[in-house]
C-alpha positions in Angstrom: 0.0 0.0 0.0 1.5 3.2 -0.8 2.7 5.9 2.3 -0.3 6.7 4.3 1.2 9.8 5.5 1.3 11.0 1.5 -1.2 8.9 -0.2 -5.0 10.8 -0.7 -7.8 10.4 -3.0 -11.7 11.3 -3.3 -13.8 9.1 -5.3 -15.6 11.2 -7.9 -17.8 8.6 -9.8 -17.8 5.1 -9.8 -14.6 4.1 -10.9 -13.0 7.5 -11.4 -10.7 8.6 -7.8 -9.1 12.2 -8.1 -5.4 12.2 -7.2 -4.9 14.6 -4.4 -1.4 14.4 -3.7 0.9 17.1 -3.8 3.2 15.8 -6.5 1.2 13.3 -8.1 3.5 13.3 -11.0 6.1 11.4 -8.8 3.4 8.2 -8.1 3.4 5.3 -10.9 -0.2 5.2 -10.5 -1.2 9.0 -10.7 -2.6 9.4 -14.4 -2.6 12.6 -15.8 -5.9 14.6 -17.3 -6.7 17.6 -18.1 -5.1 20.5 -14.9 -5.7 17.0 -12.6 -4.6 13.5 -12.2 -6.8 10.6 -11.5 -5.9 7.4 -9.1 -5.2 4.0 -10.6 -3.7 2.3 -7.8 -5.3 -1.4 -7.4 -6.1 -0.6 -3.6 -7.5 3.3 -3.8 -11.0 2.1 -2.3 -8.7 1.7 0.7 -7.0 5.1 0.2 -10.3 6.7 -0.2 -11.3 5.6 3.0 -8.3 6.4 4.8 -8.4 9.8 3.2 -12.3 10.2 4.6 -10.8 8.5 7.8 -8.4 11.2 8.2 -10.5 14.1 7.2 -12.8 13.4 9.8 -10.5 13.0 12.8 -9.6 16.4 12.1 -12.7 17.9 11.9 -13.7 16.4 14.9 -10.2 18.0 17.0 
């Protein structure tokens, strides 16, 4: 699984996820599109929920 510390993504449809790393040109599975990047990593169901994970642990401090 790629760095959880660096690793974030937002699903936008049903089997599009938006890239939302800082450099996402550096990650082998950011694909590029348009001004974004999308997320092909096998496993980014998993980083979508660890993104929403972490978004709402901060909400809530």
């Amino acid at each position: 699984m790629p760095d959880p510390d660096v690793c974030r993504a937002r699903q936008v449809q049903a089997d599009l996820y938006e890239c939302l790393v800082k450099n996402p040109h550096r990650c082998r599975y950011a694909q590029a599109y348009g001004y974004g990047f999308f997320c092909r990593h096998p496993e980014r169901k998993e980083i979508v929920a660890r993104t929403e994970a972490a978004g709402k642990q901060r909400r809530q401090k």
